[in-house]
N, C-alpha and C positions, 0 to 999 in steps of 0.2 A: 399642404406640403407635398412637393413631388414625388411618386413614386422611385425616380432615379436618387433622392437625396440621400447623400452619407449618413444622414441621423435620421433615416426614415424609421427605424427601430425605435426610438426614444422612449423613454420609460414603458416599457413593451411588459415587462413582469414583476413585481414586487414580493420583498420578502415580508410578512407582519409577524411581527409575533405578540401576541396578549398576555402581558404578566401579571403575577397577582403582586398585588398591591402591594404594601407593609412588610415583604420579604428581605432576606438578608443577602448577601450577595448581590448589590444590584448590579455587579460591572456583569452578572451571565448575561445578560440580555443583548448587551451589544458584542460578548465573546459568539454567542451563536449566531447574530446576523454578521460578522466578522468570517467564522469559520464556515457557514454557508456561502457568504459570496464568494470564499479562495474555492468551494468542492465544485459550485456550480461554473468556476469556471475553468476547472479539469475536467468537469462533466462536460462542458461546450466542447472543450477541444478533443476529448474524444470521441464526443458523438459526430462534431465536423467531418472526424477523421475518414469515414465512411463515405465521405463527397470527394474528397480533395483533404490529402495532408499539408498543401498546399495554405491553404484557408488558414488563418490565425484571427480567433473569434478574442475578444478584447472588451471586458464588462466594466461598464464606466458608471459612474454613480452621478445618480440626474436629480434623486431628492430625497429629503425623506420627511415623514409627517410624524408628528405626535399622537399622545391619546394611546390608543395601540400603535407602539413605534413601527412604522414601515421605509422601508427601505426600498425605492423605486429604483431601478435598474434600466443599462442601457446598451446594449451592444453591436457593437462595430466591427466590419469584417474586413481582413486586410488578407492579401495573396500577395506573394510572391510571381504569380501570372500577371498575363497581360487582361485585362478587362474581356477583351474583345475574344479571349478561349468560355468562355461561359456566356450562356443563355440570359438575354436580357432580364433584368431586373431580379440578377443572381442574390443579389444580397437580401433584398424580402423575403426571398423564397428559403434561402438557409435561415433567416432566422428565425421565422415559423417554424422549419425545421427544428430549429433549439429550442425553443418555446416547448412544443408539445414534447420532444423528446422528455427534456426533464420534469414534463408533467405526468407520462406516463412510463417514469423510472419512481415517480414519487405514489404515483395510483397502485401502483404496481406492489409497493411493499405496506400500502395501506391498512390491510387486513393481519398483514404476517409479521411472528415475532423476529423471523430469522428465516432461511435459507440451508435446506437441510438436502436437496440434491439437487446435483447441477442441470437436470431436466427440466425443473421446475422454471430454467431462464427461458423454453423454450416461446413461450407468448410472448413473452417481451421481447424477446429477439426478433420475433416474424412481425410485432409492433413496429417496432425501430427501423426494421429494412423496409417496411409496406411504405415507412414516413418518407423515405430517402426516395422513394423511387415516383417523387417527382416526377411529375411529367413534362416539362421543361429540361431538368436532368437527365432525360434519356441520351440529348444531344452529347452528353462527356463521354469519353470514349469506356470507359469501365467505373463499376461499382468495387470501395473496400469493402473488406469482411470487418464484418462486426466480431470484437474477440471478447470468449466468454470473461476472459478475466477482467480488462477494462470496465467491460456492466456490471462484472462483481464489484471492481474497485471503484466505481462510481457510487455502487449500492452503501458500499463501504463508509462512503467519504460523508454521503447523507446521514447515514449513522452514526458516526463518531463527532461531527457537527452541532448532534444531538444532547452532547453529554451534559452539557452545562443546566438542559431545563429541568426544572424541578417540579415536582405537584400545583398544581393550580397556573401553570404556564402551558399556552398552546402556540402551533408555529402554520403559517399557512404560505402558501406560493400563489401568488394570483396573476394571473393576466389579463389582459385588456381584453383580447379576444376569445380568450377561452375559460372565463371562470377562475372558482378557487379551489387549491387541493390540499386537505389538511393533512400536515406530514407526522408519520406515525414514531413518538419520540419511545416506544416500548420496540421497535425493531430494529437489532442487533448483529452487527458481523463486523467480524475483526481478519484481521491481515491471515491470523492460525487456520480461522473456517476457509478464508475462500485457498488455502494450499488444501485443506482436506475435500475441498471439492472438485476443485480441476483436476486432481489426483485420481485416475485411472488404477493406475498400479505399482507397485514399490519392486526395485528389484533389488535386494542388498549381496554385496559383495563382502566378503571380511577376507583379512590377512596380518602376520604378524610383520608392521614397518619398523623403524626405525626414524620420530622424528624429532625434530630437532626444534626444541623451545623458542618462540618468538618473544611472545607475551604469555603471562602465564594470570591466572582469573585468582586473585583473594578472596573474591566473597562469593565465587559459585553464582553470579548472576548472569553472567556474558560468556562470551565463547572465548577459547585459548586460537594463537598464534602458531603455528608450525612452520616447518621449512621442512619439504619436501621434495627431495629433489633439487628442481629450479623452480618449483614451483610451492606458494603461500600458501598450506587453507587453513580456515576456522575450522573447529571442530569442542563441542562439547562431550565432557568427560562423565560415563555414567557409569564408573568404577568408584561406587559409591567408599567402601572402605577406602580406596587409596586418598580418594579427595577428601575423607573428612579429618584423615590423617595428616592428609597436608595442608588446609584451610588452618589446624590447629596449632599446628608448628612442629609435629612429629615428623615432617619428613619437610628437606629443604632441599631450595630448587637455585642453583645461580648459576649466572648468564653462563651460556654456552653447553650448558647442560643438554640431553637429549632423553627422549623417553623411547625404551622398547617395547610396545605396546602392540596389541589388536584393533586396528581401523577396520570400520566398519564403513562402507562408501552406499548411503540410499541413493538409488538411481529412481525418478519418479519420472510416473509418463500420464500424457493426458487421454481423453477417449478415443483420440485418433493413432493414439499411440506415437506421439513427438514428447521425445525427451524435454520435457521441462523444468527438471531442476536437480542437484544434487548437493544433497549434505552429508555433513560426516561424522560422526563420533568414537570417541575412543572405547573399547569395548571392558576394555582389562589392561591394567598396567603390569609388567613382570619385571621393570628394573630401572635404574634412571643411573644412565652413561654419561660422566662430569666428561666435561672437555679439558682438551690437554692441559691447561693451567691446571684447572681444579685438581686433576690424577696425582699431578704433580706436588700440591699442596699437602692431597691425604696422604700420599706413599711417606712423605717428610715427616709428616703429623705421626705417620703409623710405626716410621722407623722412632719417631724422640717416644712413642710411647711403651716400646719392648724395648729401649736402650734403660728408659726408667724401670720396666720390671727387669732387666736384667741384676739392674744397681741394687732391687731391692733384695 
């Protein structure tokens, strides 16, 4: 097969997984070679991203065997460029680049249950750049930055991948050219750890606002709707008595209503100190302002109820 061919990649890496026998749930097995092939191939297109965001890496399924079910994989690189801006025989060379990348994002969490500071990415990141830096690649006029949270969320994506294997199930990544790597289904991180890790610093801001009900949460699972201004946010309410007051039916909330409350705004930053994210919660409720219908309704309600203790 020629080096220059479109499918010179062809089944280049395989996923196995070995399950035990006589177990129940038999569809986990093909949910995690399923939610593997969707992570490995956000994993591809982020680790591409470092060459060319240009590149759109595309895993196509070329076989798969029985026995220990495998899943043999195939990848194809499409640009948006013309051919002829990249170094001959660009596409073998990225996709070795994929290959090892995701073998050693997968070596990498081998030993560990988790991810407990963001320094800890610091070898894998000088991994992943030493891979890029091609020597054929030299010719492209600049290298992307590798961003922490991407390797987090890739780290991520391998992990939660993971959920379905049970005791007596193993999962391995193999390639043609470089061996196999058994992925560690005891290492964990979720969408919560990697905010507490790219997180620097928290600056909070509080004030008493004024706002104005969008959506309001009945079961305390999800965030509330506001109107602010001209502007929408979420925010989660940790005014524990008022919410269980109102979850309950002690205190009622209808449309157009507004709450005068203390917003609390987290402003988070990451190590280099770039704002990366803000959220919001209500800190303390002091009142809830009906809008002009509603005012309207009680002041009626309040005059027929002192017009009756007058009668009486």
């Amino acid at each position: 097969m020629s080096p220059n061919s479109y499918s010179y990649l062809a089944s280049e890496f395989a996923i196995q997984i070995d399950y035990r026998k006589d177990s129940e749930s038999p569809s986990r097995v093909f949910q995690v070679v399923s939610d593997l092939i969707d992570a490995f191939q956000r994993i591809d297109k982020r680790l591409v991203e470092i060459i060319d965001p240009k590149i759109e890496p595309v895993l196509v399924l070329e076989d798969i065997h029985s026995g220990s079910l495998q899943a043999w994989l195939r990848t194809e690189l499409k640009s948006s460029q013309d051919d002829a801006f990249y170094p001959p025989n660009w596409k073998p060379l990225v996709g070795e680049f994929l290959i090892k990348g995701k073998k050693n994002l997968i070596d990498f969490i081998n030993k560990r249950s988790t991810i407990t500071n963001i320094f800890e990415l610091k070898p894998l990141e000088d991994q992943i750049m030493q891979l890029a830096e091609i020597e054929n690649f030299k010719l492209l006029s600049k290298r992307f930055p590798l961003k922490q949270r991407k390797l987090l969320e890739s780290l991520k994506d391998i992990s939660t991948s993971l959920a379905s294997v049970i005791e007596g199930d193993s999962v391995k990544y193999i390639s043609l050219d470089y061996g196999e790597s058994s992925l560690n289904v005891k290492f964990k991180l979720s969408a919560e750890n990697i905010e507490d890790l790219v997180t620097k610093e928290t600056a909070v801001k509080q004030g008493e606002k004024i706002l104005k009900i969008k959506k309001a949460d009945y079961l305390g699972e999800s965030m509330w709707d506001f109107k602010h201004g001209q502007i929408t946010i979420q925010a989660s309410i940790i005014d524990k008595g008022w919410l269980t007051d109102f979850q309950s039916g002690k205190i009622k909330i209808l449309p157009g209503d507004s709450l005068r409350a203390v917003l609390g705004e987290y402003y988070r930053f990451d190590q280099n100190n770039n704002l990366i994210g803000l959220s919001y919660r209500i800190e303390r409720i002091y009142e809830i302002i009906h809008g002009p219908a509603q005012s309207a309704m009680f002041n009626d309600e309040e005059k027929r109820e002192s017009a009756a203790d007058f009668e009486k």
